[in-house]
N, C-alpha and C positions, 0 to 999 in steps of 0.2 A: 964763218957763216952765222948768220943769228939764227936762234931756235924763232922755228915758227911756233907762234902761239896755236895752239889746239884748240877747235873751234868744240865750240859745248853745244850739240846736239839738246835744244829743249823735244821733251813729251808733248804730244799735241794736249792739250787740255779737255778733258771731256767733261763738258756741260753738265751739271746734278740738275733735272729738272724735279722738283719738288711736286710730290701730288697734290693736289687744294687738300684740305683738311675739311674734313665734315664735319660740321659743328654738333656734338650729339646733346642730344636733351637728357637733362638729367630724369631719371626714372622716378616717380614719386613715390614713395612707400603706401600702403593703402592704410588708410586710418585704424586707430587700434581699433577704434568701435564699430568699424565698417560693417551694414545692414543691421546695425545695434541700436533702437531708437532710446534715446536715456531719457527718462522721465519717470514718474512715481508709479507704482504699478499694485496694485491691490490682488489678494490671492483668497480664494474662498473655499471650504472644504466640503466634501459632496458625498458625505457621510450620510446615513438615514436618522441618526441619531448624533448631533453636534455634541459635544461635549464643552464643557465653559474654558477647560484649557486642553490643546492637543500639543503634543512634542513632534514636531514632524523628525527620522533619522534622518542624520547629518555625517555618516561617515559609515566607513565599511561599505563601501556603495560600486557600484561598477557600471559603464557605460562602455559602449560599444564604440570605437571609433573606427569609423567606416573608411576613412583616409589611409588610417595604419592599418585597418585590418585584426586590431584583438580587441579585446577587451580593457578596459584604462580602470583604475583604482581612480573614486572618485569620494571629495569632503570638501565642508565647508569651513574655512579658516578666516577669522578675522582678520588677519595681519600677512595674508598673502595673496597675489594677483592673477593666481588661476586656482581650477578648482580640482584640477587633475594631482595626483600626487608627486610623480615622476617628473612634473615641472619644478614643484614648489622649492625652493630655497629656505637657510637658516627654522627656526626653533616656529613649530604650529599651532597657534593660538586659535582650540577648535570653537567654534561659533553654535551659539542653540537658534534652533529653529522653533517657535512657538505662534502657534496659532489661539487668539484669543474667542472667544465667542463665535467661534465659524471664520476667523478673518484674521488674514495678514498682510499688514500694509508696507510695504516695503518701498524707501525713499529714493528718490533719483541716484543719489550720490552712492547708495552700497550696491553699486553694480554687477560684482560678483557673484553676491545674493541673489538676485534676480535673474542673472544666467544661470544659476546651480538650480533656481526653480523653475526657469520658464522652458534651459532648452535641455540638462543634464540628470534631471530627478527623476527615478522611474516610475514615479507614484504622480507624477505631472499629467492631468488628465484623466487620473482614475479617484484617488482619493482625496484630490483636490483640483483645481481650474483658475487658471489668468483670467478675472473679470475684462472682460473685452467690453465698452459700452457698444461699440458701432454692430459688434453682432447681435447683442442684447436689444437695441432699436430695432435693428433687422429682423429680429424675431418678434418685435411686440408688432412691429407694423404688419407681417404677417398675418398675425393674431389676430390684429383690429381690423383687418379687409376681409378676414374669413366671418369675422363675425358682423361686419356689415353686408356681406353676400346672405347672409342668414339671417339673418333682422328684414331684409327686404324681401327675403322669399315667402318669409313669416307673415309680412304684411297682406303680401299678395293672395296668403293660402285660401282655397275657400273652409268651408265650414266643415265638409266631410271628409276632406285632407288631412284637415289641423285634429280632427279628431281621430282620423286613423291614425296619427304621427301621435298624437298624446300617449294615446292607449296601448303603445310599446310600454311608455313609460309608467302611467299610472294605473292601466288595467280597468277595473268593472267601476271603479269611481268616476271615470269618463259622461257616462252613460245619464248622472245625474248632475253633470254641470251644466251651468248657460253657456249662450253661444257669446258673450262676453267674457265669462271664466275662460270657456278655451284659447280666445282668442287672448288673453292675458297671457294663461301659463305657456301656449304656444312660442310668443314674445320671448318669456324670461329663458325658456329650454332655448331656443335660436339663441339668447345671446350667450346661455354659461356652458350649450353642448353644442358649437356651430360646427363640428365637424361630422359628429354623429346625426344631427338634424339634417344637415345637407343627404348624407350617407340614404335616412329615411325618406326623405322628400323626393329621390332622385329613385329610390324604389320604386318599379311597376309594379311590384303585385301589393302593396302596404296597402290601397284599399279592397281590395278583393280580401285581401286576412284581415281587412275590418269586419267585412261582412259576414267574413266566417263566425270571426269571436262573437259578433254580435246574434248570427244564427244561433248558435249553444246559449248565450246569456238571456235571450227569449224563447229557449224552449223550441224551438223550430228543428235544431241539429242537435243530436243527443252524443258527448263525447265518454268515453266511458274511461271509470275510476282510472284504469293503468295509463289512458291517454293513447292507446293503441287502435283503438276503433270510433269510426264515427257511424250512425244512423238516422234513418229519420225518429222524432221523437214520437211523434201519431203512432207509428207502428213498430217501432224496432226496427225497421228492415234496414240491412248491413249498407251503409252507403263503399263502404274503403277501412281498408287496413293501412295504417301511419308506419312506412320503411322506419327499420328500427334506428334508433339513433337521432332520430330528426325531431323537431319541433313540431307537434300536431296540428297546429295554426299556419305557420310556413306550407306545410306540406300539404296542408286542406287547402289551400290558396293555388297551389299550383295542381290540384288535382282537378280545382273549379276549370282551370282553363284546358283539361284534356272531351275527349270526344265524351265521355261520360260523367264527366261535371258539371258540362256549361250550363244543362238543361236544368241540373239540381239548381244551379247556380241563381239562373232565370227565376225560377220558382220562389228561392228564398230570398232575391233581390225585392221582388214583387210583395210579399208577405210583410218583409219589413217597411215598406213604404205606408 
C-alpha cells in the first residue's frame, strides 16, 4: 500500500487591518523671550535727593516665586542666563549695578539686566522706575487738557469771579489791582494751578467768602484778634461764633446762607456796591 500523503491543514489567515496613523504636529517650544519685548530701556531713580553716582544691590536679594511657591535667591551675574541662583551654572561673574546722574541706560542686548530690573528687583518701582514714554505722553496729555479746560474757564471768568478766585491766593493785595492785572494773574494761576483753579471756580460759596473778606477789609464785619468771632463793626454787636477748627471765611460764607445771615448778607452786599 503506499503511504497517503498527510494533507497540511493551513490556519485561516487573519487579516492585520492597520489603523490610519494621525499625522501629529510637532509642538513648538514657546520662544525664550515670550511676552519679553527686547529693546533698549532707560531706568531713572525717584529718590528726593539724586545723587551723581548710586550703586543699586545686586545680590543677596530674594523674590517670591509664585509658580513654586517660596521664595528664590536672586543676583545679577554677568556671565550667566538667569538671575535666580538655584538655576545658574559654573563660576558667577557678579555684575555692578550703577546709576549715573539719576539714570541707567541699559542696551537691548544685556537682557538679563533688564529683567533683574524691570520684573525681579524689589526696589523696582519704589526707588527707582522704567521710563515708559507712552505713559509719560499719557500723563503730559492729561496735563495739557486740564489746563486748557482752565485757560478757558479763565477766559470766560467774570471780574468778580476771577477776583474771588485770586483772593484765595493773593489775599488783601487783590483789592488794589486792575481789572486787567486780575484778568492776567487769573490766566497764569489757570494755567500753573488747573487743578486747584478748577477745584475754586467750581465752588459755590467762593463768592459769598469774597464778600465776607471783603466785608472785614472795609470795616463793615469786624473779625476779632483769635479769628473766633465776627460782629458788626458800627456797634460790636455779636453777628456768630466760627466752629472751632474751621477757617473763619469759609464758615462766615456758609453762615451768610443760613436763616440768619442772609439778611446780614443782604446789608453788606448793598454797602459794598
Amino acid at each position: 500500500m503506499k503511504n497517503k500523503k498527510k494533507e497540511v491543514v493551513k490556519e485561516p489567515q487573519v487579516k492585520v487591518v492597520k489603523e490610519p496613523q494621525v499625522k501629529k504636529e510637532a509642538v513648538k517650544a514657546a520662544p525664550i523671550n515670550s511676552g519679553w519685548v527686547i529693546k533698549d530701556r532707560l531706568y531713572e531713580l525717584q529718590l528726593q535727593i539724586v545723587p551723581p553716582v548710586y550703586i543699586m544691590k545686586s545680590r543677596a536679594l530674594f523674590y517670591f516665586d509664585e509658580e513654586k511657591g517660596y521664595e528664590r535667591e536672586i543676583k545679577y551675574c554677568r556671565n550667566q542666563q538667569t538671575v535666580f541662583v538655584d538655576e545658574m551654572k559654573g563660576p558667577q561673574r557678579l555684575g555692578h549695578i550703577i546709576f549715573r546722574s539719576g539714570r541707567l541706560f541699559v542696551e537691548r542686548e544685556q537682557v538679563m539686566l533688564q529683567k533683574f530690573l524691570s520684573l525681579y528687583h524689589p526696589e523696582a518701582n519704589k526707588t527707582y522706575i522704567e521710563f515708559n514714554a507712552e505713559k509719560v505722553a499719557a500723563s503730559d496729555i492729561d496735563i495739557l487738557e486740564l489746563q486748557l479746560q482752565a485757560m478757558n474757564a479763565a477766559k470766560d471768568l467774570d471780574i468778580d469771579k476771577a477776583e474771588a478766585v485770586m483772593r484765595t491766593e493773593l489775599g488783601d493785595k487783590v483789592s488794589k489791582m486792575t481789572s486787567k492785572e486780575l484778568k492776567r494773574d487769573v490766566m497764569i494761576f489757570a494755567q500753573q494751578n488747573a487743578e486747584l483753579f478748577l477745584e475754586l471756580v467750581s465752588d459755590e460759596n467762593i463768592n459769598i467768602r469774597n464778600i465776607g473778606i471783603k466785608s472785614v477789609e472795609q470795616g463793615i464785619i469786624k473779625l476779632s484778634s483769635d479769628n473766633r468771632t465776627f460782629t458788626w463793626a458800627s456797634n460790636s454787636r455779636k453777628l456768630f461764633t466760627v466752629p472751632f477748627d474751621e477757617n473763619p471765611y469759609s464758615a462766615l460764607a456758609a453762615w451768610f446762607k443760613t436763616d440768619d445771615g442772609i439778611e446780614v448778607y443782604q446789608v453788606v452786599e448793598k454797602r459794598l456796591k
